[in-house]
N, C-alpha and C positions, 0 to 999 in steps of 0.2 A: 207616393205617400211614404212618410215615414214609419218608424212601429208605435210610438205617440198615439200616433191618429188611427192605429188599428187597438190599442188598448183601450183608450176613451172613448172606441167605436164614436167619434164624432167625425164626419166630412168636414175639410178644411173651410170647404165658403161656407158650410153651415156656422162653425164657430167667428169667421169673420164680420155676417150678415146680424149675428147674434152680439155682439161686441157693436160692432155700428147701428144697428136697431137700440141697445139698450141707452147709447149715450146722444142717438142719433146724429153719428158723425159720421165725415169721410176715414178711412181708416188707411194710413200710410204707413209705410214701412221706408225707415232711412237708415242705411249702412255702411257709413261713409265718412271722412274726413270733409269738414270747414273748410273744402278751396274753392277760390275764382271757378264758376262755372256750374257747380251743384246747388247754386241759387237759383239763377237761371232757371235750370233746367225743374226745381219746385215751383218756380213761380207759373212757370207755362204749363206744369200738371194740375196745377189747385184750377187755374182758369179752363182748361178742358175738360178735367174731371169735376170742377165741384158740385156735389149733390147735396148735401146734406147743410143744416145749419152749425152744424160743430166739428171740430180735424182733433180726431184721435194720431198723434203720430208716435209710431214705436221708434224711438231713438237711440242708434247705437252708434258711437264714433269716440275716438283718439285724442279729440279737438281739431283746433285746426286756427281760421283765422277769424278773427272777432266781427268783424263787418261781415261775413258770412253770415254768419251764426246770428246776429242782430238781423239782417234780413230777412231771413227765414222767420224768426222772430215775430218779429215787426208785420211783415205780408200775412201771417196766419193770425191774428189779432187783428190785422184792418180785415178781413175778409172770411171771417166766424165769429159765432155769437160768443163759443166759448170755444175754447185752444185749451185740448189736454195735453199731456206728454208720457210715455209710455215708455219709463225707463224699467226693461227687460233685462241690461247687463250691463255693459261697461259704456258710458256716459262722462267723461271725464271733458277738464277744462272748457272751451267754447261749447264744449255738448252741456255746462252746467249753463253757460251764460243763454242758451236756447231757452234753455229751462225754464230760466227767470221770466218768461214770457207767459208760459201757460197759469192757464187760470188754476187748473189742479195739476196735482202733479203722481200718476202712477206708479207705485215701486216695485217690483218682484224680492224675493228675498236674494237672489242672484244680482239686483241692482246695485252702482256703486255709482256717486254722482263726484266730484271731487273739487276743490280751490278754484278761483280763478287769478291768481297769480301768472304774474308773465312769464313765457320761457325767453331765454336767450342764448345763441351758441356761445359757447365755449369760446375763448382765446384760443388758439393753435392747438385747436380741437376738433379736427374733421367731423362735422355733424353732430357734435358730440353738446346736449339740450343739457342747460342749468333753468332753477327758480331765479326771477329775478328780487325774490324775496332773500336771495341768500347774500347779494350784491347789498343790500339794504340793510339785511343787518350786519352784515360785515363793518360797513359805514359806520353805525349807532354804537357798535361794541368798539372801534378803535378809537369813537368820539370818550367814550365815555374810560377807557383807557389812558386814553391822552393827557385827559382831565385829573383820574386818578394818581398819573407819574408825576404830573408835575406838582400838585397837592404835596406828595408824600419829597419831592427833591425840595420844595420851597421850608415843610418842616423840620426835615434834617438840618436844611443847612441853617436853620434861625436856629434848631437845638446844640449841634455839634459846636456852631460857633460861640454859645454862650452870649447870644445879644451883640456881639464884636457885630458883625454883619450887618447893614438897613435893612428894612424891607426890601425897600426900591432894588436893591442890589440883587439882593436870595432874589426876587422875582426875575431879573433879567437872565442869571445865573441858573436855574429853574428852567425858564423857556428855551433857554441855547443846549439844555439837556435832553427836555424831552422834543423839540424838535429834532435835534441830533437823530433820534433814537427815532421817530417814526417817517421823517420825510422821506426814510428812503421804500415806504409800505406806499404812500399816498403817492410817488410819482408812479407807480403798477396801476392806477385805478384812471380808467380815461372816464374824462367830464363827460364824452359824449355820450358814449353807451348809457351813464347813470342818468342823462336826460331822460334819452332813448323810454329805457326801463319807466321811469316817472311819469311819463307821458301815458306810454301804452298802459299802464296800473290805472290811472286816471280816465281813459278812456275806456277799460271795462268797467269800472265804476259810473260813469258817465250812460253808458250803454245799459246798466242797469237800472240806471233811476228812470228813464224813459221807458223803458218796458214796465216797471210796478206800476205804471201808471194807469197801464189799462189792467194786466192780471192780482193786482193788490194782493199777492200771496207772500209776499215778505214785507220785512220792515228795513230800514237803512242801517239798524245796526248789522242786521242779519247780513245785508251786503257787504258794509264792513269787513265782517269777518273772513267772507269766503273772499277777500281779496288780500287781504293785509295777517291776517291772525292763524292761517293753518301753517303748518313747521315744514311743511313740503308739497309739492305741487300734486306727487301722487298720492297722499294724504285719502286713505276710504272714509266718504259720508254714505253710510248705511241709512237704509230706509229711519232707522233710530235715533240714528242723528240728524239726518232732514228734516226730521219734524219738530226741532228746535231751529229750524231754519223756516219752513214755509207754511207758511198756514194752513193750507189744505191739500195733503196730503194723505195716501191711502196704499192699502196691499188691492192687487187685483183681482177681479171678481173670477169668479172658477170659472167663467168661459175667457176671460182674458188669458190668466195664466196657460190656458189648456193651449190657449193661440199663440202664445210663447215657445212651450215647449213645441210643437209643430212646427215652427219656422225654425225648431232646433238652434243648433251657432247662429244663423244668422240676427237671432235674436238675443244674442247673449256677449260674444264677440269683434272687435271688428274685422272685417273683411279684408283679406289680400288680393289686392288686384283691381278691377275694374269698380265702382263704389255703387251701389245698390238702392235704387227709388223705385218703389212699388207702391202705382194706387192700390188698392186692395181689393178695396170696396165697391171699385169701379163698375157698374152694372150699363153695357151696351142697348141704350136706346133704342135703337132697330132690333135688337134681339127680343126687346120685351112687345116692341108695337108689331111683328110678328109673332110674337104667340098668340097675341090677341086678335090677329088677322086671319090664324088658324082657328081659334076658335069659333069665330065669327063664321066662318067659313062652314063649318060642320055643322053649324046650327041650322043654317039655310039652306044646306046641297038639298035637302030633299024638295024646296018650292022654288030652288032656280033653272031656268028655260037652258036650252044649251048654249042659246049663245050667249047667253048670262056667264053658265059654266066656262065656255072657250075663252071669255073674255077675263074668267077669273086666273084659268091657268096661264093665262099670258102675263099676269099680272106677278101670279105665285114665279114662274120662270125670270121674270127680270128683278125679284128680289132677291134667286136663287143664286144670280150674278153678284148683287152685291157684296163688298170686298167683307171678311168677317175680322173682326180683330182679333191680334194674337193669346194666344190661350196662356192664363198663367198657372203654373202646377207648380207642386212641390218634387225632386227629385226622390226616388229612392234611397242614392248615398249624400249623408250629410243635410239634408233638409235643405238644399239649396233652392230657390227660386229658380226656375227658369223658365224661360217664354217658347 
């Protein structure tokens, strides 16, 4: 346990079971980048664990890849009645385009949700992530440059020369200038990357209008914007600003937050290293049909025969064999999960 959870004197699955009782959901915890495999590995937890008619999922991640994050998306909307998202801290890129799935969307005041603007590497840039909004408007401002040079070389040269000049001429005369002056910018810019970029813009765009379809918490200008209109990729959308973005949106209730602060970083940060899916909420079936096996059990020892009884502790002994699943706690240092 952390000190959180000795200050709030609240037990961690207490505030868990109280958080999934109140919205009646499964209650997940995701710590992790958008790659090939972290779908998977949700899709085969919702179908083992699902209990409940609605997925609380607390969302923290980097971004990552958009088909991911659509998946996840997409599987938790066919497969709940209602899909929240429980944005606890850093939430950026495909962690916004998740977002656009759920039906409400929960912020903490530590929440930050951000663009969804494409990244792209760098030219002879090891590793090294641009916006590809920055490629775009690169484009729009030399268009509009280009436009302006030759404007102002077309009226010199009808002023300078006092009408001596055609038209026809100053315009030829004009274009041989400002071409001069920018072809040598436009052959640095490869077609294919700015497909590239156009496409993949298009395709979170794309990704988004099929997800409002089922959560109706935005509008299409709204998506507009978080594709095309923020000035940077890491651009903060505060819970303040989100709610010129989505319709139903909210701060979390005091057991939420309290479940927050308990999972400590891991609800706030993302994770280095191994990436983090926790059902939560998960309550062991055999766990509970033995309680009530013991109960059962207590009520009757005083009018059952012995070979009643022999026949009951044989019963108790092969469910004492069965396998028990692994325990999930919170660590002492750092609030980490661990099994």
């Amino acid at each position: 346990m952390n000190k959180n959870m000795h200050e709030n004197n609240e037990p961690f699955q207490t505030l868990i079971e109280q958080a999934s009782d109140t919205l009646n959901a499964d209650v997940v915890l995701m710590n992790a980048s958008f790659e090939r495999g972290i779908d998977n590995r949700f899709i085969d937890g919702i179908r083992t664990n699902k209990q409940k008619q609605n997925l609380l999922l607390i969302l923290v991640t980097p971004g990552g890849d958009a088909d991911v994050a659509y998946r996840i998306a997409r599987y938790a909307q066919d497969n709940y009645k209602k899909f929240f998202i429980f944005v606890s801290g850093y939430c950026k890129s495909a962690g916004t385009l998740c977002a656009l799935g759920a039906h409400e969307i929960i912020m903490c005041d530590q929440g930050e949700l951000g663009p969804l603007d494409v990244q792209f590497y760098k030219k002879d840039d090891l590793g090294e992530l641009d916006s590809g909004l920055v490629l775009v408007e690169a484009l729009q401002t030399l268009q509009q440059k280009a436009f302006d040079l030759f404007e102002h070389h077309l009226m010199e040269i009808k002023r300078k020369s006092g009408g001596q000049i055609s038209f026809k001429l100053a315009t030829e005369i004009a274009t041989k200038m400002t071409v001069g002056l920018f072809e040598p910018i436009y052959r640095q810019i490869d077609p294919v990357m700015i497909g590239n970029i156009i496409r993949s813009m298009t395709i979170a765009k794309d990704y988004g209008t099929r997800l409002r379809l089922i959560s109706q918490n935005f509008t299409e200008q709204a998506l507009d914007m978080l594709v095309d209109l923020y000035p940077s990729h890491g651009f903060v959308i505060d819970r303040r600003e989100a709610k010129m973005l989505f319709r139903n949106i909210r701060a979390p209730s005091e057991a939420e937050d309290n479940l927050a602060k308990v999972l400590g970083m891991n609800s706030r940060i993302p994770c280095v290293g191994d990436p983090i899916l926790e059902f939560l909420s998960y309550r062991q079936p055999d766990q509970e049909a033995g309680h009530e096996k013991e109960n059962s059990a207590k009520q009757t020892s005083g009018v059952q025969s012995r070979d009643e009884g022999e026949q009951g502790g044989a019963n108790d002994n092969r469910s004492s064999r069965s396998a028990e699943p692994p325990k999930r706690a919170l660590s002492e240092k750092g609030g980490k999960l661990v099994n």
